[in-house]
TIVOKE-41379 format. One line per field, with one value per residue: z, y, x of N, C-alpha, C in turn. Coordinates in pm, 1 decimal. Layout:
! residues N
nz <- c(Z, ...)
ny <- c(Y, ...)
nx <- c(X, ...)
caz <- c(Z, ...)
cay <- c(Y, ...)
cax <- c(X, ...)
cz <- c(Z, ...)
cy <- c(Y, ...)
cx <- c(X, ...)
//
This chain:
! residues 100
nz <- c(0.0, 87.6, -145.4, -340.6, -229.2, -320.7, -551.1, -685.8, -597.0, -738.1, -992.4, -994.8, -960.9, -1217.2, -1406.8, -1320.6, -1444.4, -1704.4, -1748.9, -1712.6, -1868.3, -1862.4, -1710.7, -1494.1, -1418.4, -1432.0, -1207.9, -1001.5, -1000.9, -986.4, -730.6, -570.5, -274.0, -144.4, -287.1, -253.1, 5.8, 7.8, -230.6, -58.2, 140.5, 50.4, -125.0, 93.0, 179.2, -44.5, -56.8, 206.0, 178.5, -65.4, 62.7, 263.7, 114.2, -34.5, 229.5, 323.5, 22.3, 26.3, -199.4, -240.7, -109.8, -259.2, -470.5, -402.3, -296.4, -569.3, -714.9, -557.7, -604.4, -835.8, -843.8, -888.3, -715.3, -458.2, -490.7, -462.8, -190.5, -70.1, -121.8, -8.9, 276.4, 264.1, 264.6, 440.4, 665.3, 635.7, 711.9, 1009.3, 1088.4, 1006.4, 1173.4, 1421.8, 1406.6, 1425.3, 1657.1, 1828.6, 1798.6, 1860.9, 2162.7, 2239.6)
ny <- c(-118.3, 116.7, 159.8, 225.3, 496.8, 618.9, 609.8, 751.9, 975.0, 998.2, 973.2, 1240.1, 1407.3, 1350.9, 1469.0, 1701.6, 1731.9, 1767.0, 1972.5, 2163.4, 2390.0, 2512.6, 2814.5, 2801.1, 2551.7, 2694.0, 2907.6, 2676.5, 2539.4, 2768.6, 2861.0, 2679.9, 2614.4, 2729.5, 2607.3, 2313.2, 2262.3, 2359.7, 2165.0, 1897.1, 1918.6, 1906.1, 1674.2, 1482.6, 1568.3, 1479.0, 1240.7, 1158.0, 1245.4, 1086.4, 784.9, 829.8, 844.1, 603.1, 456.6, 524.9, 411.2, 210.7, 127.1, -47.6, -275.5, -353.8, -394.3, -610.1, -800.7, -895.6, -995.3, -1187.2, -1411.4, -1413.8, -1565.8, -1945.7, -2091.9, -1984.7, -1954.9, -2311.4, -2303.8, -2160.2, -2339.9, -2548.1, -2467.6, -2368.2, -2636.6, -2745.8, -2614.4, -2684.3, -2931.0, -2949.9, -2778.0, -2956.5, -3189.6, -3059.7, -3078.2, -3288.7, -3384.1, -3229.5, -3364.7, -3596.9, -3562.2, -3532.0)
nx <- c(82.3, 178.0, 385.5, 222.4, 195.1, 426.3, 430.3, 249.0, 327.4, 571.2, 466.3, 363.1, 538.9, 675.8, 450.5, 488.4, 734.4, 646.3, 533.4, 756.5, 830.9, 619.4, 384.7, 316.4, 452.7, 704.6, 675.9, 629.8, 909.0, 1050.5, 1047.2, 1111.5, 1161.6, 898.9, 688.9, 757.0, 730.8, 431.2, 302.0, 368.5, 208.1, -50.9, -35.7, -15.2, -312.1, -470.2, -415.4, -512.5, -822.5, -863.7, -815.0, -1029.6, -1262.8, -1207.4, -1274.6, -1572.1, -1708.9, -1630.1, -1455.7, -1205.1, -1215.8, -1423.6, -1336.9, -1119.1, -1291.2, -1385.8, -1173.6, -1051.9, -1290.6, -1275.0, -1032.8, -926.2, -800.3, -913.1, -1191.0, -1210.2, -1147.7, -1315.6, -1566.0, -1480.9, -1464.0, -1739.6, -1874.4, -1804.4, -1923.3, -2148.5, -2147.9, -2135.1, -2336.7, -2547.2, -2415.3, -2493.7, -2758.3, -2858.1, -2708.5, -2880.9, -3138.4, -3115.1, -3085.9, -3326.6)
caz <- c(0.0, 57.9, -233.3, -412.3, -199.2, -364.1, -690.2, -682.2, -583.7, -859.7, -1115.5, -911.5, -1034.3, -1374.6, -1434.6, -1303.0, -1499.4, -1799.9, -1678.2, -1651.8, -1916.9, -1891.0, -1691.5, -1378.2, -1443.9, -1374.9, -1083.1, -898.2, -994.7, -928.9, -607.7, -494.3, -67.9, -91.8, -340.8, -260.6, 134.8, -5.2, -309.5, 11.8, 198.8, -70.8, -150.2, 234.0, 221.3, -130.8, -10.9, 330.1, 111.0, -144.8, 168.9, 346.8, -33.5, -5.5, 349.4, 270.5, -75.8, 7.9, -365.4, -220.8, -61.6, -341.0, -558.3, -352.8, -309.6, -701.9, -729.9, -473.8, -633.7, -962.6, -817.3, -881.9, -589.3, -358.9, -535.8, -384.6, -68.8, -50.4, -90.8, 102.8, 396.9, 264.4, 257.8, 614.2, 743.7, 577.4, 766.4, 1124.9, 1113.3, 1008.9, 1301.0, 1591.7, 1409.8, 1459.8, 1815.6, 1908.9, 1771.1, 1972.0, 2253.5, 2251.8)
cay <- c(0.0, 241.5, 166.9, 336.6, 610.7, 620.7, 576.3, 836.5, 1073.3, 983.1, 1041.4, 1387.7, 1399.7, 1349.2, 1553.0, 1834.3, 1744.4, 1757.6, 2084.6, 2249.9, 2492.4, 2628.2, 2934.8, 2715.4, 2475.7, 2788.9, 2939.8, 2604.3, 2521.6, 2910.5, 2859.3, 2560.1, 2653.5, 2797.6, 2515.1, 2162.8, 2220.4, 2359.0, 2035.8, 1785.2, 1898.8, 1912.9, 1558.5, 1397.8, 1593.4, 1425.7, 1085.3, 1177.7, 1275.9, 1000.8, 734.7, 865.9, 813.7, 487.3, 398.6, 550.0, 359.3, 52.6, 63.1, -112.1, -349.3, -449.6, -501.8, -719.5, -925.7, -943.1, -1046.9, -1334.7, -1472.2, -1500.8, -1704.3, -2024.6, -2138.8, -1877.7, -2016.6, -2400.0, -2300.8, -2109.5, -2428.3, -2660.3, -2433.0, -2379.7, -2787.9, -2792.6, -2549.2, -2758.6, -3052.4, -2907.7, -2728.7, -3097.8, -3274.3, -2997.9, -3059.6, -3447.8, -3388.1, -3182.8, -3435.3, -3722.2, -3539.9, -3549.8)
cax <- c(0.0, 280.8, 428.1, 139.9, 189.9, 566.1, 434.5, 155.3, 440.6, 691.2, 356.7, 325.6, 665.3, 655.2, 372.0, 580.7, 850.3, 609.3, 481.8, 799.8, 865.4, 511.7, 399.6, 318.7, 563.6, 770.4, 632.5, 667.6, 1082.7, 1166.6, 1055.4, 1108.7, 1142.5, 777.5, 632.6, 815.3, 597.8, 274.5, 299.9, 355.8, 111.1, -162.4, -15.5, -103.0, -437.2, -548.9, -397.0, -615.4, -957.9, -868.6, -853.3, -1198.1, -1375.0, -1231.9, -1363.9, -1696.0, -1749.9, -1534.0, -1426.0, -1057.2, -1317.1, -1490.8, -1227.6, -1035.0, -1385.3, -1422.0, -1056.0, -1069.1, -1380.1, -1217.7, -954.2, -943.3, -756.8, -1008.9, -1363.7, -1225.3, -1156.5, -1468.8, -1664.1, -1447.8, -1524.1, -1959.2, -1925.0, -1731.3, -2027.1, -2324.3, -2151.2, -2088.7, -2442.2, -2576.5, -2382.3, -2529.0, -2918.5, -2835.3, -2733.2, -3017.3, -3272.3, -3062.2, -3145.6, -3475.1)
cz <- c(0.0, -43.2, -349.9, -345.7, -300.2, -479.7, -727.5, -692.0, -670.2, -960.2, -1083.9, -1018.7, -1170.8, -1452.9, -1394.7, -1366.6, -1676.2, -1813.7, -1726.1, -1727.3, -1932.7, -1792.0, -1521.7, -1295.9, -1359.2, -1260.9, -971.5, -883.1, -948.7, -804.7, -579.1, -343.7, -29.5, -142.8, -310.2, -125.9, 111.3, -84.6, -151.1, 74.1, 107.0, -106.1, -36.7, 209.3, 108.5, -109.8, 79.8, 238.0, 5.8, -51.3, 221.6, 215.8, -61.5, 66.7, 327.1, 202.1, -71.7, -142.2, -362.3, -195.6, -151.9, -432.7, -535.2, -369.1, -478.9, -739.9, -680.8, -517.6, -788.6, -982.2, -800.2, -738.6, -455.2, -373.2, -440.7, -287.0, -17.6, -16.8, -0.9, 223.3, 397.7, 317.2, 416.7, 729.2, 743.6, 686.4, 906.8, 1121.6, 1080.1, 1145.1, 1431.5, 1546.8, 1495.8, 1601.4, 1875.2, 1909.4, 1821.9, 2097.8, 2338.6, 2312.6)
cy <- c(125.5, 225.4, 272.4, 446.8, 711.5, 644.4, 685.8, 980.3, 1101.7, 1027.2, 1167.1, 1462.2, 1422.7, 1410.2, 1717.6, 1848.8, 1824.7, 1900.8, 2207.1, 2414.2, 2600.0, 2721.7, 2863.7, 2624.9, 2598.6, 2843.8, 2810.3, 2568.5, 2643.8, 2905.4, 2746.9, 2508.1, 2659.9, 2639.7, 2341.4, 2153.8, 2204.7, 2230.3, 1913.2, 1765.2, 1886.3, 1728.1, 1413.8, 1399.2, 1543.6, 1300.3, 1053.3, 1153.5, 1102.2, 800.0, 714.1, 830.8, 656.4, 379.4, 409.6, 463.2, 202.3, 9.7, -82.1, -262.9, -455.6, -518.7, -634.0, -867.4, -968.3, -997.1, -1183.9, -1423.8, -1510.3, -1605.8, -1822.2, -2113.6, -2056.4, -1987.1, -2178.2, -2375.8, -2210.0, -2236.9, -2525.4, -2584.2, -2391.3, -2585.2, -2806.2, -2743.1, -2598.9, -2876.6, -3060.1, -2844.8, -2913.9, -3209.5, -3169.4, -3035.5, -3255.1, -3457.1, -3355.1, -3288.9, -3549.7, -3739.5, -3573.7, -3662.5)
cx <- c(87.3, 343.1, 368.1, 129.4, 272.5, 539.7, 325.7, 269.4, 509.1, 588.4, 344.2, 441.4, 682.6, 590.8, 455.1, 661.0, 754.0, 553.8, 603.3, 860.5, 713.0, 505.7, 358.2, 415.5, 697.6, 786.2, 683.4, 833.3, 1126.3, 1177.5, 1001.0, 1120.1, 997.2, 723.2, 633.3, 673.9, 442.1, 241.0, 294.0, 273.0, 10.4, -177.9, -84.7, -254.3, -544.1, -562.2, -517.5, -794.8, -997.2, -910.0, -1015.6, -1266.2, -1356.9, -1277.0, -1517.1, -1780.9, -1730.9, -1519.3, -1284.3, -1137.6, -1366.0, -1424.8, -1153.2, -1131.6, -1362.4, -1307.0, -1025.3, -1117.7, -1327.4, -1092.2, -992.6, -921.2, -851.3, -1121.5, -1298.2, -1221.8, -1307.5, -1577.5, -1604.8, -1514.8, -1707.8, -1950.6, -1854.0, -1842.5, -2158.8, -2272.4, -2162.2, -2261.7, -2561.1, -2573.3, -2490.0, -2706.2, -2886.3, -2782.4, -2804.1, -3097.8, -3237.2, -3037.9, -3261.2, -3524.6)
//
């Protein structure tokens, strides 16, 4: 996950680089004391916003589910443990009723 922090950064990056002969582009390299802080912070506080839209939505969430489920090796263990739960909910009806 921090990696994509790293890598979000370096694109930050690059885009600046791509930036840099224009009239913005400018403004931020001349002054680079004033700009490098205000750019980092701006950088936390989108990470921050970008975060909370992901808690909110659970997009990270869902993906991961839809990812899992197309695993092959996921989908069996999925049913070994539905067929371990059909069998264990089976055994406790069959002890109740041998109660009786």
């Amino acid at each position: 996950m921090y990696i994509g922090y790293a890598q979000f950064l370096m694109i930050l990056f690059v885009l600046l680089e791509a930036y840099k002969n224009t009239t913005i582009g400018e403004l931020i390299f001349n002054n680079l004391l004033i700009s490098m802080p205000i750019l980092f912070v701006l950088f936390v506080l989108l990470s921050l916003i970008i975060g909370r839209l992901d808690t909110v939505f659970g997009l990270r969430e869902e993906e991961l589910r839809n990812a899992s489920t197309s695993n092959p090796v996921t989908r069996e263990l999925l049913a070994k443990i539905n067929e371990l739960t059909e069998e264990i909910r089976e055994l406790k009806e069959n002890k109740t009723h041998n109660k009786r």
